[in-house]
N, CA, C and O atoms as CSV, one atom per row, in Angstrom:
chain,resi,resn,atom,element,x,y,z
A,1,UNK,N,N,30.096,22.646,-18.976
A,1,UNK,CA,C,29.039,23.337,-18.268
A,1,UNK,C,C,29.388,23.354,-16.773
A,1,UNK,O,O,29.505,22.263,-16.215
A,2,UNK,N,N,29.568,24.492,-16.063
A,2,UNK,CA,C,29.708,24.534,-14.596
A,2,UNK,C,C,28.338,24.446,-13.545
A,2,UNK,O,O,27.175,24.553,-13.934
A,3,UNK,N,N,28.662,24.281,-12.478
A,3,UNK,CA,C,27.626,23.681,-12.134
A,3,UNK,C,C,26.576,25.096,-11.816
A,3,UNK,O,O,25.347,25.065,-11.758
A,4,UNK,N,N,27.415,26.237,-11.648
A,4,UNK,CA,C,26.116,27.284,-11.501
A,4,UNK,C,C,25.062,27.077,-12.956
A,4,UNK,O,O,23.903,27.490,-12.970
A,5,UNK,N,N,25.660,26.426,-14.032
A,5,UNK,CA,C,25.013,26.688,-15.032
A,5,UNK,C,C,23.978,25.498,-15.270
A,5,UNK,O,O,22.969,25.555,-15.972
A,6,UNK,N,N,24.341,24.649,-14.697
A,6,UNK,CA,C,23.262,23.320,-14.085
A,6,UNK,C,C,22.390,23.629,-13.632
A,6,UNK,O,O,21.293,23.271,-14.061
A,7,UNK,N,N,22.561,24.556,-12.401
A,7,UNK,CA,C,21.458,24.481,-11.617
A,7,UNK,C,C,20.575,25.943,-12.139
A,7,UNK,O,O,19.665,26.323,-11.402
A,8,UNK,N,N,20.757,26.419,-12.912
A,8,UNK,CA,C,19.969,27.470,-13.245
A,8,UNK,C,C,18.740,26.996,-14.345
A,8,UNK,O,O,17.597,27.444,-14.443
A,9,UNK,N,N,19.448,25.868,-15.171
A,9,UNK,CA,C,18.469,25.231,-16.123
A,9,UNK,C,C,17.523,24.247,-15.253
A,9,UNK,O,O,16.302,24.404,-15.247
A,10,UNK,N,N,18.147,23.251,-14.539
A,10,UNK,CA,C,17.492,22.851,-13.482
A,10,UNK,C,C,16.192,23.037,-13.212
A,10,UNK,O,O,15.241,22.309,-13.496
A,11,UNK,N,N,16.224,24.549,-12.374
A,11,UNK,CA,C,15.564,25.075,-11.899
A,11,UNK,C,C,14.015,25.301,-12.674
A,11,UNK,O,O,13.055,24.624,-12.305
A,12,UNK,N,N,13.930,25.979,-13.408
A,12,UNK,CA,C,12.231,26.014,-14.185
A,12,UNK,C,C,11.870,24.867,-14.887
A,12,UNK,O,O,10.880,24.908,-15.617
A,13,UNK,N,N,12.762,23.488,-14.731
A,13,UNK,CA,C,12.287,22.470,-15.067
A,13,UNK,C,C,12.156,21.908,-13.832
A,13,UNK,O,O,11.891,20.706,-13.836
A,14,UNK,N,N,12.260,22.414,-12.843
A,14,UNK,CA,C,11.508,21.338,-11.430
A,14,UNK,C,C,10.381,22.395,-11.105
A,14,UNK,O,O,9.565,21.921,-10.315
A,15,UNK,N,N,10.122,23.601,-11.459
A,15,UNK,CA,C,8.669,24.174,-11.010
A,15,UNK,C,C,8.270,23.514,-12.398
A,15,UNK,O,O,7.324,22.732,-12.310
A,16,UNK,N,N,8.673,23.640,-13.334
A,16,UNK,CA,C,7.431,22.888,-14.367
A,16,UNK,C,C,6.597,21.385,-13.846
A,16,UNK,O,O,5.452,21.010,-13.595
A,17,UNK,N,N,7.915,20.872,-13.876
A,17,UNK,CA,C,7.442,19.631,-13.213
A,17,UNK,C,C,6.384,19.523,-11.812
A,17,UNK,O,O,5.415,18.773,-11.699
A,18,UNK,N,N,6.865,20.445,-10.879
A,18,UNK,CA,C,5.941,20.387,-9.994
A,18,UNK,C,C,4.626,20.935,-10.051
A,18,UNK,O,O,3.741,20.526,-9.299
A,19,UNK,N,N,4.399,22.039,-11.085
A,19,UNK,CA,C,3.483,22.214,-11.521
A,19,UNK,C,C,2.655,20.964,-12.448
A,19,UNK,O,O,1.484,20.745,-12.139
A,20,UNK,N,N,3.033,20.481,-13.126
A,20,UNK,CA,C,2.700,19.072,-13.331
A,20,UNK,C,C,1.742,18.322,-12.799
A,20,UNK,O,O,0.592,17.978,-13.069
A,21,UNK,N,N,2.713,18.129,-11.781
A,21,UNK,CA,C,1.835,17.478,-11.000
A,21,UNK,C,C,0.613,17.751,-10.327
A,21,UNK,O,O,-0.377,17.020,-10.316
A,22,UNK,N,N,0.779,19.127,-9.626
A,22,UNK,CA,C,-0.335,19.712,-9.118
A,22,UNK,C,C,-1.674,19.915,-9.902
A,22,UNK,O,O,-2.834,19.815,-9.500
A,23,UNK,N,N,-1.121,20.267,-11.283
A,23,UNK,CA,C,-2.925,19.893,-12.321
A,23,UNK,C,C,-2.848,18.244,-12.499
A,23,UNK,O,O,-3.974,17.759,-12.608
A,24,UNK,N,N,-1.922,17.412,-12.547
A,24,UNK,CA,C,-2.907,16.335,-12.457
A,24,UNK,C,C,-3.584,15.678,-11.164
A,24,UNK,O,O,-4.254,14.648,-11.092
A,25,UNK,N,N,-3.203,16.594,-10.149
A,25,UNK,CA,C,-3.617,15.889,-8.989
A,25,UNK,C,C,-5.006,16.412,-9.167
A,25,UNK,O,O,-5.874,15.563,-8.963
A,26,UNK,N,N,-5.406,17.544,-9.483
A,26,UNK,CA,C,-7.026,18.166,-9.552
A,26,UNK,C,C,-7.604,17.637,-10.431
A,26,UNK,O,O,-8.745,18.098,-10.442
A,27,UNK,N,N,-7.443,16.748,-11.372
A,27,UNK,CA,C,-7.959,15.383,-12.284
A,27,UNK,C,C,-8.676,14.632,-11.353
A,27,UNK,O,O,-9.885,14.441,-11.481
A,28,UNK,N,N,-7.901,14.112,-10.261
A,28,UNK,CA,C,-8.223,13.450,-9.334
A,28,UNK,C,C,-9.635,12.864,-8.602
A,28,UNK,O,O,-9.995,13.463,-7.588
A,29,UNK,N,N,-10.201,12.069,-8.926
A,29,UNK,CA,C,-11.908,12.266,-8.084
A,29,UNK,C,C,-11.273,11.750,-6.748
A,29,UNK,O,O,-10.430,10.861,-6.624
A,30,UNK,N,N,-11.792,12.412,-5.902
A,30,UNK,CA,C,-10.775,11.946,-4.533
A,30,UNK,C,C,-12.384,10.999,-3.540
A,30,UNK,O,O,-13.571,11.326,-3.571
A,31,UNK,N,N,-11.873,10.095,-2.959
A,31,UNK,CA,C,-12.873,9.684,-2.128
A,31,UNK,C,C,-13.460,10.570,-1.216
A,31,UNK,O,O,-12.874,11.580,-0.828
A,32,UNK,N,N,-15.015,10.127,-0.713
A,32,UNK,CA,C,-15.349,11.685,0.061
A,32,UNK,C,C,-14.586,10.429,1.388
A,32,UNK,O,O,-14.030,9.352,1.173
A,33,UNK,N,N,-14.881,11.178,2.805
A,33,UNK,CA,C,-14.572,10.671,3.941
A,33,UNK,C,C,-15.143,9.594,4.272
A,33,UNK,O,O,-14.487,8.689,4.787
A,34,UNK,N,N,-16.738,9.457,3.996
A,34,UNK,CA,C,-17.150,8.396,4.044
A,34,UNK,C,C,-17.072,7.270,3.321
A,34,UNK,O,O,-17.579,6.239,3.761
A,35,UNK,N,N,-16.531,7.289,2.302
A,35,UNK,CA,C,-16.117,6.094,1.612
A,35,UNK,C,C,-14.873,5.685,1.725
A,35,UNK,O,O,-14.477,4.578,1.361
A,36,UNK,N,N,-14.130,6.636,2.283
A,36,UNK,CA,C,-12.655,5.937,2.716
A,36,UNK,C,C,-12.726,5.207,4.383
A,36,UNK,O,O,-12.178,4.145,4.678
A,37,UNK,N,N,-13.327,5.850,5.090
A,37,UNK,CA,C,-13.908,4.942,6.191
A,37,UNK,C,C,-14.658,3.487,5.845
A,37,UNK,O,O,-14.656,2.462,6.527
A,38,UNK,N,N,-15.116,3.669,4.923
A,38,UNK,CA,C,-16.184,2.645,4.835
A,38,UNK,C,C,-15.192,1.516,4.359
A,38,UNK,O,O,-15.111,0.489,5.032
A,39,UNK,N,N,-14.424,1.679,3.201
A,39,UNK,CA,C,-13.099,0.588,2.506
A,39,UNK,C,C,-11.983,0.432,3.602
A,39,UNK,O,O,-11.399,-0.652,3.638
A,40,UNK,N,N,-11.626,1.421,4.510
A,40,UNK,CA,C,-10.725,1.273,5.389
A,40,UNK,C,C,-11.376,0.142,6.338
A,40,UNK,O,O,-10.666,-0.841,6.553
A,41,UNK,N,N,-12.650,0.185,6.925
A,41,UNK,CA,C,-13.091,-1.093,7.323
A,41,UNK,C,C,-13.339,-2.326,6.835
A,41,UNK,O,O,-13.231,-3.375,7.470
A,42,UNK,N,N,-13.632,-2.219,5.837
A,42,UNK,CA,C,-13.863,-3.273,4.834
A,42,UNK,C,C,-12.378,-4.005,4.863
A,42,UNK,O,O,-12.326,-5.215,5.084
A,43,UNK,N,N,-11.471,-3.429,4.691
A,43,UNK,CA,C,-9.943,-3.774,4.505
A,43,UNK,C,C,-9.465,-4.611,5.915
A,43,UNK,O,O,-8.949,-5.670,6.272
A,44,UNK,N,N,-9.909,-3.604,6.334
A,44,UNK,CA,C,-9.458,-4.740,7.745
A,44,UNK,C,C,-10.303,-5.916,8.284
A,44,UNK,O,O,-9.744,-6.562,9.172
A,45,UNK,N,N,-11.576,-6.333,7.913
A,45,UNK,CA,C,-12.501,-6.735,8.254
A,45,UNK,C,C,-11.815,-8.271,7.496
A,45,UNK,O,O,-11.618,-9.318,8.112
A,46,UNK,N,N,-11.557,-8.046,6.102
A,46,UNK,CA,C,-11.263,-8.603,5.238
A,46,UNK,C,C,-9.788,-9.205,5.271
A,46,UNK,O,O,-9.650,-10.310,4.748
A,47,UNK,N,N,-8.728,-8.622,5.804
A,47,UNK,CA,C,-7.404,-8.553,6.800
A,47,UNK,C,C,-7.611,-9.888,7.977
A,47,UNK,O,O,-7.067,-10.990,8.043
A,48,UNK,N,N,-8.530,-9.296,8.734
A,48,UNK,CA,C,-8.630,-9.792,10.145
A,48,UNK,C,C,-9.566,-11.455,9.268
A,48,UNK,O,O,-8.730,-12.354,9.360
A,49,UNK,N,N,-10.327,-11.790,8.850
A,49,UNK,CA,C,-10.958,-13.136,8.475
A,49,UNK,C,C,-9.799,-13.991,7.503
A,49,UNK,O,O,-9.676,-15.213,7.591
A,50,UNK,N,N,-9.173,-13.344,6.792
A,50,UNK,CA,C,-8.024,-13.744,6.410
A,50,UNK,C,C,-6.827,-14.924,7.099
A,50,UNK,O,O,-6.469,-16.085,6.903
A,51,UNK,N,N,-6.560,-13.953,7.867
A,51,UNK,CA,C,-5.833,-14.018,9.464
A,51,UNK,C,C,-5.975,-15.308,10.346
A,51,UNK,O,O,-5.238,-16.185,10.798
A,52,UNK,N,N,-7.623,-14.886,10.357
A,52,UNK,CA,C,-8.074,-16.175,11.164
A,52,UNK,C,C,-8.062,-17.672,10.348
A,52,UNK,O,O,-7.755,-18.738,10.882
A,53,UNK,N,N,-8.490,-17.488,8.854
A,53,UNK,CA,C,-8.206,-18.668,8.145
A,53,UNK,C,C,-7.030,-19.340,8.559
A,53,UNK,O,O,-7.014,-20.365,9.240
A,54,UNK,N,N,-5.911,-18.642,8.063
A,54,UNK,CA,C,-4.325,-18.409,7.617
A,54,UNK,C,C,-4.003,-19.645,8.799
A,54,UNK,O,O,-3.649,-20.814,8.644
A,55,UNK,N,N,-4.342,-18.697,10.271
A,55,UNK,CA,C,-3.724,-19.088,11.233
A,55,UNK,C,C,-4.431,-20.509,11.762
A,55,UNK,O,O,-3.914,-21.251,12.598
A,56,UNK,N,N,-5.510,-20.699,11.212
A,56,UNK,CA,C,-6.485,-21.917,11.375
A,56,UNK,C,C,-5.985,-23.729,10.230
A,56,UNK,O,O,-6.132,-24.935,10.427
A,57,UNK,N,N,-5.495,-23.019,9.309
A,57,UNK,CA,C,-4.819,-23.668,8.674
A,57,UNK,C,C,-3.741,-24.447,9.117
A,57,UNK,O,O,-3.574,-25.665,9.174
A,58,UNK,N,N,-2.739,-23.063,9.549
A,58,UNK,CA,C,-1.413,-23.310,10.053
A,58,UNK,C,C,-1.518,-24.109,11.256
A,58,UNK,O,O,-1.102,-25.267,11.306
A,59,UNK,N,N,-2.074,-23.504,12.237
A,59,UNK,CA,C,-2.748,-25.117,12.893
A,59,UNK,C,C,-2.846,-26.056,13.243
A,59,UNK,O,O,-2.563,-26.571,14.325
A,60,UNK,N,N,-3.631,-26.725,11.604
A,60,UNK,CA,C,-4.118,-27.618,11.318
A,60,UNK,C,C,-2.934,-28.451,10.858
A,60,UNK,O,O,-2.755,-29.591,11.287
A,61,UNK,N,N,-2.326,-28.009,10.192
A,61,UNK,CA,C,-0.903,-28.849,9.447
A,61,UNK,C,C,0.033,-29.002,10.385
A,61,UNK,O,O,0.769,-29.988,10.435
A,62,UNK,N,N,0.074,-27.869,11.335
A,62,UNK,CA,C,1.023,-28.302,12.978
A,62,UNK,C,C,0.799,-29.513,13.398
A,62,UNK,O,O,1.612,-30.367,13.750
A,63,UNK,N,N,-0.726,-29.564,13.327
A,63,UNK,CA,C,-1.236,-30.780,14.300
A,63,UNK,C,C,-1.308,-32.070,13.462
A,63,UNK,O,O,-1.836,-33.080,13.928
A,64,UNK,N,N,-0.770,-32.038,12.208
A,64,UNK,CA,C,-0.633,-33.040,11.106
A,64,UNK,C,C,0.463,-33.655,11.104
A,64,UNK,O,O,0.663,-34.867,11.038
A,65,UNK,N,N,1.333,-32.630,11.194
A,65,UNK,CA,C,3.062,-32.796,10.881
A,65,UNK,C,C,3.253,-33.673,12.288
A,65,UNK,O,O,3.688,-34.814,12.132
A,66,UNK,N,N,2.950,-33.215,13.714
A,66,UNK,CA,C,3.136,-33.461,14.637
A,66,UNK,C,C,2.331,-35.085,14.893
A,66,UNK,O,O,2.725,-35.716,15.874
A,67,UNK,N,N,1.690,-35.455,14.382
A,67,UNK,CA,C,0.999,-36.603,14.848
A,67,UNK,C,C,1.322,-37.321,13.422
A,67,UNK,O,O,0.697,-38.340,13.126
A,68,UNK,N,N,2.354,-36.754,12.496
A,68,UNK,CA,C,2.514,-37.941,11.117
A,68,UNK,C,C,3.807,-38.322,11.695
A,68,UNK,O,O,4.069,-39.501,11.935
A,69,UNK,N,N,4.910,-37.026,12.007
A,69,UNK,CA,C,5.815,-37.139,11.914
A,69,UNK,C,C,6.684,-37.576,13.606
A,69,UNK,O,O,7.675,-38.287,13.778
A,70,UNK,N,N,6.130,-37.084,14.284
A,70,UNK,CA,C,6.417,-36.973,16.072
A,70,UNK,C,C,5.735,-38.269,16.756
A,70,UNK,O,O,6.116,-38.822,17.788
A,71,UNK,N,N,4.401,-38.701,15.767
A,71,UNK,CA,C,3.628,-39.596,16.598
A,71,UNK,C,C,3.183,-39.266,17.870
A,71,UNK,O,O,3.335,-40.045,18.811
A,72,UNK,N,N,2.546,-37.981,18.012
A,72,UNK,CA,C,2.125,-37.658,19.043
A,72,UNK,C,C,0.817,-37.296,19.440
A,72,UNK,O,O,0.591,-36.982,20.608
């Protein structure tokens, strides 16, 4: 098979495919705007308290290691 003959079969199997996709994307229930704002905050809200644990922790075991191990 030469390659002009590749790419000719190819071809209506990548619009199929992309057609494909495009009806299952209209399946899709898509978030309205306000609910992706609303989880986009939530996410970070949830991110950022995280964070503060994490780094409250880390810390804490600094100041562990350092006064088990440094005696300081």
């Amino acid at each position: 098979m030469t390659r002009q003959t590749a790419n000719k079969k190819s071809g209506p199997r990548l619009f199929r495919y992309v057609g494909e996709i495009i009806n299952e994307l209209k399946k899709v229930v898509w978030l309205t705007r306000r609910e992706a704002a609303y989880l986009t905050v939530l996410v970070l809200v949830v991110a950022g308290i995280a964070g503060i644990i994490l780094g409250a922790l880390d810390y804490g075991f600094t100041a562990l290691v350092d006064r088990i191990l440094l005696g300081q």
